[in-house]
N, C-alpha and C positions, 0 to 999 in steps of 0.2 A: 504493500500500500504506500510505505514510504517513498519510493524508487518512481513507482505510479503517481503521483503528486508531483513531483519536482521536472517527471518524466512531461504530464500534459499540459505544466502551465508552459513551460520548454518550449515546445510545439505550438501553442497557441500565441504566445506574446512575444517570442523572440523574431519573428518574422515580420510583424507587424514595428516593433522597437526600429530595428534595421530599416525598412523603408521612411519608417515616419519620423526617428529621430535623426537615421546616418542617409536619408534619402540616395537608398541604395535601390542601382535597378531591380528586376525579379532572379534575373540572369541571377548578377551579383549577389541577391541573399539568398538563393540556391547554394551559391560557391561556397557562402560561410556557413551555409547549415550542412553543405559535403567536407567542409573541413572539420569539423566536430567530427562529423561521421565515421571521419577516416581513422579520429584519435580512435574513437570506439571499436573500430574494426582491426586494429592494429591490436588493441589491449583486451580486449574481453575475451574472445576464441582461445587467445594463447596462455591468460591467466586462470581462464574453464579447463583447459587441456592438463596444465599445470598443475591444479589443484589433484589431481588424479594420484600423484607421487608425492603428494605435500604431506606429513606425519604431523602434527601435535600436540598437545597436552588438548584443545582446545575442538580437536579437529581436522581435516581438510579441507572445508569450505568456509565454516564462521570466522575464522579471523581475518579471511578475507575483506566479508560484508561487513566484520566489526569495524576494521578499521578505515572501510573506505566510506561510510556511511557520514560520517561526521564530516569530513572532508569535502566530499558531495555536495549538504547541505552551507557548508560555510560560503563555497565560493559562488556556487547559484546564488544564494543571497547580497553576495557582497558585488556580481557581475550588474544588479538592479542598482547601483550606487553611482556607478562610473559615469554614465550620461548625467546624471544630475551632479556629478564634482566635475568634471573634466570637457561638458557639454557634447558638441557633437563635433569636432575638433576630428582629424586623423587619429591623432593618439590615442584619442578616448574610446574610437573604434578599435583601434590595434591592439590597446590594455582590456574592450571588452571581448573581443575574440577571445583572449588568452583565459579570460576569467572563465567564457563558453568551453573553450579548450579543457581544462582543470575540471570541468563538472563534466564532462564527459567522461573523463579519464576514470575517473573516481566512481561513477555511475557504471561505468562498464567492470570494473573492478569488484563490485560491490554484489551486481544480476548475474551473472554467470557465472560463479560458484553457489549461490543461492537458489539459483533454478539445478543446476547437479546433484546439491543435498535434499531437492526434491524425492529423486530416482534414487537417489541412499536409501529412505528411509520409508518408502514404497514399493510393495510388489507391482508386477508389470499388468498384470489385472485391473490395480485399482491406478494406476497412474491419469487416466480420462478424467475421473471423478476430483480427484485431489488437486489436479492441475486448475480443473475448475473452480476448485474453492479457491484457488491462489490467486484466479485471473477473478472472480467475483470479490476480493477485495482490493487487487487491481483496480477491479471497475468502478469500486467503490471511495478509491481516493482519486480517480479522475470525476467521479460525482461531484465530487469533494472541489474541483478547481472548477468546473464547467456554472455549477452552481453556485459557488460560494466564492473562494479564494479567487476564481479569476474575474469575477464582478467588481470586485476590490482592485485587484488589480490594473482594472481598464483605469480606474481613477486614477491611482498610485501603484508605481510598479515596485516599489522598495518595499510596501507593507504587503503586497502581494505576495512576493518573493520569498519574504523574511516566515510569511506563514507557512507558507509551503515547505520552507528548508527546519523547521520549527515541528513539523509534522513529521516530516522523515526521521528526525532526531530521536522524537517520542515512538517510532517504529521500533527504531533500530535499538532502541532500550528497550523496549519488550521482547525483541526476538534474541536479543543478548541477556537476559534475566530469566527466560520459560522455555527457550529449545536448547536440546540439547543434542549434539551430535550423536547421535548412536545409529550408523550403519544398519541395514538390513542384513546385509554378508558382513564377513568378516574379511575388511579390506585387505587385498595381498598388495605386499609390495612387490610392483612392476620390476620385470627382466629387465628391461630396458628403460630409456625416456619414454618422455610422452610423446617425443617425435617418431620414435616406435610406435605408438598405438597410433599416429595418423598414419606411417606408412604402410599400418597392417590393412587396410580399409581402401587402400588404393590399386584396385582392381580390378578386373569386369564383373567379379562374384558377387560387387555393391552396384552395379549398375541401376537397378532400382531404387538405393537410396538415391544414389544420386538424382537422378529422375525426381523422386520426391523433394528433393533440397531445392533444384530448379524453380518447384511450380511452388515452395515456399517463398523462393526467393519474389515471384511474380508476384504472391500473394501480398507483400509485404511493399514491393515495389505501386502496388494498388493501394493498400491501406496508407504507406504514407506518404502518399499526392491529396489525398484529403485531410490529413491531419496539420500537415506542413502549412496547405495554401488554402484554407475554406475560411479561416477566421479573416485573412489579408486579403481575401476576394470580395466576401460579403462589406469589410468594411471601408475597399476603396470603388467598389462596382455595384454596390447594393443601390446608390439614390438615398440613402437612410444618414445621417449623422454620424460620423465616426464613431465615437462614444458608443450610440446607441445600436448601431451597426454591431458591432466588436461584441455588444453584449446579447443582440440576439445569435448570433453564429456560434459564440460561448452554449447556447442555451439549445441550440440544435446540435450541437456534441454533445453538450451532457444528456440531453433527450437518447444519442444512440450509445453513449457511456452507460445507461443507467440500461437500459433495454442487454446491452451486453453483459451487465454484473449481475443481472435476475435473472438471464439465460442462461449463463456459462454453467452451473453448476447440471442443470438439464441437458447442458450441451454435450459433457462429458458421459454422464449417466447413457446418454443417446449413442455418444462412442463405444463406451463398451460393450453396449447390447447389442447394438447392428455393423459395427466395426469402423472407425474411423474414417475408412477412407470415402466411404457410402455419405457420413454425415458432411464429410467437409465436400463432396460434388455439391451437396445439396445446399450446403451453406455460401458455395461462390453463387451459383442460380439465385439465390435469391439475394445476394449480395448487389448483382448485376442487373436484376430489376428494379433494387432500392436505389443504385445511382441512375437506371433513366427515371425512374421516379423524380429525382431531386432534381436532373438536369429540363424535366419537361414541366414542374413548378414554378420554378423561376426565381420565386423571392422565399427570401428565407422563414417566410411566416407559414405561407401554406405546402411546403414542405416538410413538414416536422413528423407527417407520419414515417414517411419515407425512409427519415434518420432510424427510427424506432427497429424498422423492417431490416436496415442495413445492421444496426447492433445487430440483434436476432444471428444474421447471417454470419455475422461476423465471429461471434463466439461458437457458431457449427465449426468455422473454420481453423481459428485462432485457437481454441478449446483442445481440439482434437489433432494438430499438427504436429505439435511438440510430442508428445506421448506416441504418435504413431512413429516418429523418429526412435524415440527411446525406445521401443520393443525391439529394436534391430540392434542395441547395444548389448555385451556382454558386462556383469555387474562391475567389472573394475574397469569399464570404458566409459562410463557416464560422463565422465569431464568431457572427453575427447567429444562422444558424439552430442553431448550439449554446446560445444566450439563449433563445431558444424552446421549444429541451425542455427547460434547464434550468427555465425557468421556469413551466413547465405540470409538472413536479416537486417542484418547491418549493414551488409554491400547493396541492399538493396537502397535502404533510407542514403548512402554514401553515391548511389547514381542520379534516383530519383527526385530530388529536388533542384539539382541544377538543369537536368534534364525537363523538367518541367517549367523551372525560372526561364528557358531557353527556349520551349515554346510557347506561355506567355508573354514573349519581348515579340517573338516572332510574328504571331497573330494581333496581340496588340490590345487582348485579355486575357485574364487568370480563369476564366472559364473552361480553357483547354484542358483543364484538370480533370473533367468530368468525363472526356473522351478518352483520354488515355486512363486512366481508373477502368474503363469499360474495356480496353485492348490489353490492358495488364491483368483483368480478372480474366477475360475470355481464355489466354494465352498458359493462366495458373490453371484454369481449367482442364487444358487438353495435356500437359504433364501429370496431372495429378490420376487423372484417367488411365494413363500409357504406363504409371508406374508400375512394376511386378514385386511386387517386395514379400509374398507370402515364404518364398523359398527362404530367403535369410533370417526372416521371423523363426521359423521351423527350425534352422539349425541353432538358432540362438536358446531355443526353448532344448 
């Protein structure tokens, strides 16, 4: 929930900051939101892979998340300061990049060994189910920003910020006070690195996984073109007052935030029983009727069903993606193949925003999001279809 909070005001008001205080093109605040990306894609995969061989008193994943969790929230907090001391000057963009940088780093540090000590301390049965309780208080501290802290926000971005990194704080003290690492198996320590357990997976015999990683990748390349650009669309293309703009767009994410944290836990339930890959076709379909939905509305008022429909679809997909990876892990590869989707995730968010900054300059609207969302879901669709992964499930069982 922590990581989830700091995660969606991130994506909502950092794009919008960028244009309207460092009047940066779309291009340009794609570039700086694929530079974070890139921190993340560089750090997370390899510090998930790592944690695999990591021994302590404490663990191999929590002291990860203990100690990047603070870190996280101080500099997201302290990145909402820099335009109001330094105004909107080069430097003050250069020093708030770096601040963006630093919370990324620490964010990626923090999520990928906390989604491994998931698959620790789960069987691979229940992993749909549990995943979904994780992403339903996910869902529930992006509640948290879409309705509350990022209303706040639109006013003041410093008390916005300061709450959100205030929140994550109060997570990461309860999950550092009441969990306690205890493995499912009894962790062996690896023959080799962790660069051994990637290059045992590099094969034709994962051609499946891979295949599924792909149409994750799409999946996510889909999800975040609306995440990135719908608050900065609505509130420089809507006709509506900035302000007021920014906080209806705010209020049609938490409309498909909150539809996603009431489904997920259903969504997983639904994975287990009819098998993953069934729910997430079923969750892009109607993911991709929820964006012509939203694109044949128009204004962000009579739309709002649409958002609801795309939650829905989204936690078929989202719920069930992660977990379906993880069956094709053996018990001491969970870091490794949680690197994996992390990072067919993360390259995704590291393309897709400049890539979309790049064809709204081109066209000469931020609407273009809503097309390409529909050619990145189609596209997650026909991988996710084509994938064979019963065989490696089978030998892993």
């Amino acid at each position: 929930m922590g990581i989830s909070v700091i995660l969606s005001l991130y994506e909502a008001d950092v794009p919008v900051m960028l244009e309207e205080t460092f009047s940066l093109s779309n291009l340009a605040t794609g570039l700086v939101i694929n530079i974070d990306a890139f921190f993340a894609v560089a750090f997370m995969p390899i510090v998930t892979a790592y944690s695999d061989i990591v021994r302590t008193r404490t663990g191999r994943r929590l002291p990860f998340f203990l100690t990047a969790m603070p870190l996280m929230a101080f500099f997201f907090a302290l990145s909402a300061l820099i335009p109001m001391v330094l105004g909107s000057s080069t430097c003050s963009l250069l020093v708030f990049i770096l601040m963006l940088i630093l919370t990324n780093v620490f964010l990626g540090v923090a999520k990928g060994p906390f989604m491994a000590l998931m698959c620790d301390v789960t069987e691979p049965r229940e992993r749909s189910v549990a995943y979904g309780f994780l992403n339903f208080m996910g869902g529930l501290g992006s509640i948290l920003v879409y309705l509350g802290i990022g209303h706040i926000s639109s006013y003041n971005r410093f008390a916005g910020f300061a709450m959100a990194s205030a929140v994550a704080l109060l997570c990461a003290s309860v999950v550092g006070s009441y969990v306690k690492e205890v493995p499912r198996v009894s962790p062996l320590v690896n023959s080799g690195s962790w660069w051994h357990e990637v290059q045992t997976i590099m094969n034709p015999k994962y051609t499946g996984l891979w295949l599924e990683l792909f149409g994750v990748f799409l999946w996510f390349m889909a999800v975040s073109g609306i995440e990135v650009f719908y608050v900065v669309f609505v509130a420089m293309e809507s006709g509506f007052p900035e302000a007021i703009a920014e906080t209806l767009a705010k209020l049609n994410l938490g409309i498909m935030s909150s539809a996603f944290a009431f489904f997920a836990v259903p969504a997983g339930w639904l994975g287990a029983r009819f098998g993953s890959k069934r729910v997430m076709i079923l969750g892009l379909l109607l993911t991709g009727f929820a964006v012509s939905g939203i694109m044949s509305a128009g204004s962000p008022v009579t739309s709002r069903g649409y958002f609801a429909i795309a939650g829905v679809g989204m936690a078929m997909v989202g719920i069930n993606s992660y977990p379906a990876v993880m069956d094709m892990a053996k018990p001491t590869q969970n870091g490794t193949f949680t690197a994996f989707y992390l990072f067919a995730s993360q390259i995704a968010y590291l393309i897709s925003a400049p890539l979309i900054g790049f064809a709204s300059d081109l066209v000469g609207s931020r609407s273009v999001v809503f097309e390409l969302t529909l050619v990145f879901v189609f596209l997650a669709l026909v991988f996710m279809v084509f994938a064979k992964t019963e065989k490696i499930r089978e030998d892993v069982q």
